[in-house]
N, C-alpha and C positions, 0 to 999 in steps of 0.2 A: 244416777247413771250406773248400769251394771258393769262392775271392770271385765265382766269377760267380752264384752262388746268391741275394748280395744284390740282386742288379738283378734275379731272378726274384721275388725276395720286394718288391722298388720297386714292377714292376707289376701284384704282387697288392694292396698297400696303395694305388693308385692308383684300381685299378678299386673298392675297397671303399669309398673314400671320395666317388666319383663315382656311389656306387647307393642311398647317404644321402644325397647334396646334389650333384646335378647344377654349382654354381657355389661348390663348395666353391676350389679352387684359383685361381678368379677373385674370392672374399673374402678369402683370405691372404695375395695377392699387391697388395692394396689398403693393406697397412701393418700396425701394430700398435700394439697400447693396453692393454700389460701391466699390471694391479694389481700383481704380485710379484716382484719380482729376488730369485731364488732361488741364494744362494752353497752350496755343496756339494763332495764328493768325486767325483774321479777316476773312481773303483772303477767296474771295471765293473759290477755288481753292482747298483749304486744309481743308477736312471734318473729323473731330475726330475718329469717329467710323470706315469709310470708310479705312481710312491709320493703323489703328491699327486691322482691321480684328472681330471685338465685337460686342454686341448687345445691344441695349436701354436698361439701367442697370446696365450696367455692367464700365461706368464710369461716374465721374459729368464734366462738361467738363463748360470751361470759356476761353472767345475768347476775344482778343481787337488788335487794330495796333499793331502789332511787337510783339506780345506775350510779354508783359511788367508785372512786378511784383514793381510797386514803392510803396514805406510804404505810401505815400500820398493820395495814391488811395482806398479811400473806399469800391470802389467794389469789385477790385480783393484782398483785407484782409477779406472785410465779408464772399466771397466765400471761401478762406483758411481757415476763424473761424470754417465754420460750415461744411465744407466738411472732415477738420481733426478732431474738437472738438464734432459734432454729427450726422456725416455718420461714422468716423474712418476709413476713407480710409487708405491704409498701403504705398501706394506709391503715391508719387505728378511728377508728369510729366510736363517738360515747354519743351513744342516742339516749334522749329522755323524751318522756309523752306529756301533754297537756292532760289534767285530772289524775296528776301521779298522788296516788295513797301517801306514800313516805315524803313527800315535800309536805302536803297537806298536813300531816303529823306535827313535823318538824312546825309550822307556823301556830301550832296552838301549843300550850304549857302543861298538857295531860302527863300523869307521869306512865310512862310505860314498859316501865321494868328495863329488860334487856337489853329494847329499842333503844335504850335511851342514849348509849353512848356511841350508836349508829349515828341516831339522828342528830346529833349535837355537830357530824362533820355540816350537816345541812343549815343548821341555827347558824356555824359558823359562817356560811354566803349572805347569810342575812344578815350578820352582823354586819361584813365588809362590803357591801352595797347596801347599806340599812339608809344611807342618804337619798339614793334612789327610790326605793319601793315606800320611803315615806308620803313621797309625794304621788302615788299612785292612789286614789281613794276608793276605786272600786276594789271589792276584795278580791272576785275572779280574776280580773286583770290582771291585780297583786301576785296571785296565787299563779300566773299563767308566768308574770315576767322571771319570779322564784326561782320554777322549774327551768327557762333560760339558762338564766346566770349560775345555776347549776351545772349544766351541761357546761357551759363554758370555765367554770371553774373546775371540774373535773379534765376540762380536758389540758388546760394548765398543770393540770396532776399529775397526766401523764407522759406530759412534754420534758418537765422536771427527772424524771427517770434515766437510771442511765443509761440504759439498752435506747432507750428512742433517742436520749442525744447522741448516742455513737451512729446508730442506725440516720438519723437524721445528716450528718456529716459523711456518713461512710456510701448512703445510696439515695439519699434525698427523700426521708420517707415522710409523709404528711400526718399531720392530726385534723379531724372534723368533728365539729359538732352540729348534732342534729336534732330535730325534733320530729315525733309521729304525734300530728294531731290527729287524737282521738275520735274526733265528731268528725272529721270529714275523711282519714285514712289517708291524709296529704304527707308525705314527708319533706320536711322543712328542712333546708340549708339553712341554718344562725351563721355561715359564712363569718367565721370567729378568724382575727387577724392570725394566720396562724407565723405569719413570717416577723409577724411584729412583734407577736408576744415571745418567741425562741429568742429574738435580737435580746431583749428585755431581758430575760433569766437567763439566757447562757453564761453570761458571764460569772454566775453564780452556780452553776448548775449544769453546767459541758464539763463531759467527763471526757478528757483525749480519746482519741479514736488508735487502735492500733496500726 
């Protein structure tokens, strides 16, 4: 790919977006008032906005290997501080894809340097459903249900956080998890208990509300 192609392709998306709305660029340049903090993958492959059908605006969106949520991770917390505590987003979204690279990693015992202490948050969902995924004996399907109980353990990640249990208490805000399957461009509800699992660790992990 030549990079100069992207700037030819900049201002063909500019002129398209100024022949729909003449003062489209002078309303996004006025702020934003995101409903959705969308946590997701890397991959190139899997565009936030593109698979949820929206427009610049309309979510805050944070991407890293495997859609990860570890409390160790200063990034993906500073983006939760400030996307629940001063966007107020109402809903937080951890999407993961079927034929995710970094689950796939995670399931075999290659060493991979840097990855490695990445992927060890992922070996650890394997560990704590390892009873589960034993009894799966195709390895795709393995590899498919992984990427699940990912999403859903990440989003227990972010439910544990303190800004979402204020925000959860203070305006009712939701977690989801999701999947983009990749072969078909279907986005999946995993329809994750979201009121059962908050009952379950609050009590460990509600932080009073002011």
């Amino acid at each position: 790919m030549d990079i100069k192609q992207v700037f030819i392709n900049n201002k063909g998306w500019i002129d398209k977006r100024l022949e729909l709305d003449n003062d489209y660029f002078t309303k996004l340049s006025e702020g934003q008032a995101p409903e959705i903090l969308y946590i997701g993958c890397s991959d190139s492959r899997v565009t936030a906005e593109d698979l949820m059908g929206i427009q610049p605006g309309e979510a805050f969106v944070h991407r890293n290997i495997a859609n990860m949520v570890p409390n160790t991770d200063l990034n993906v917390m500073s983006v939760i501080n400030y996307a629940v505590a001063h966007l107020k987003v109402n809903h937080v979204v951890v999407c993961g894809h079927y034929n995710c690279g970094g689950v796939k990693a995670a399931m075999e015992q290659a060493d991979l340097g840097i990855l490695n202490p990445w992927l060890r948050n992922i070996r650890d969902v394997y560990r704590i459903h390892s009873a589960e995924l034993a009894t799966i004996e195709n390895d795709n399907d393995r590899y498919n249900r992984l990427v699940e109980l990912n999403v859903q353990e990440q989003c227990i990640n972010v439910i544990k956080t303190a800004e979402v249990q204020k925000a959860i208490i203070q305006r009712g805000l939701t977690v989801h998890g999701w999947i983009f399957d990749i072969h078909t461009g279907t986005l999946v509800d995993l329809k994750i208990d979201f009121e059962k699992i908050n009952a379950e660790i609050a009590e460990i992990y509600r932080i009073d509300a002011d």
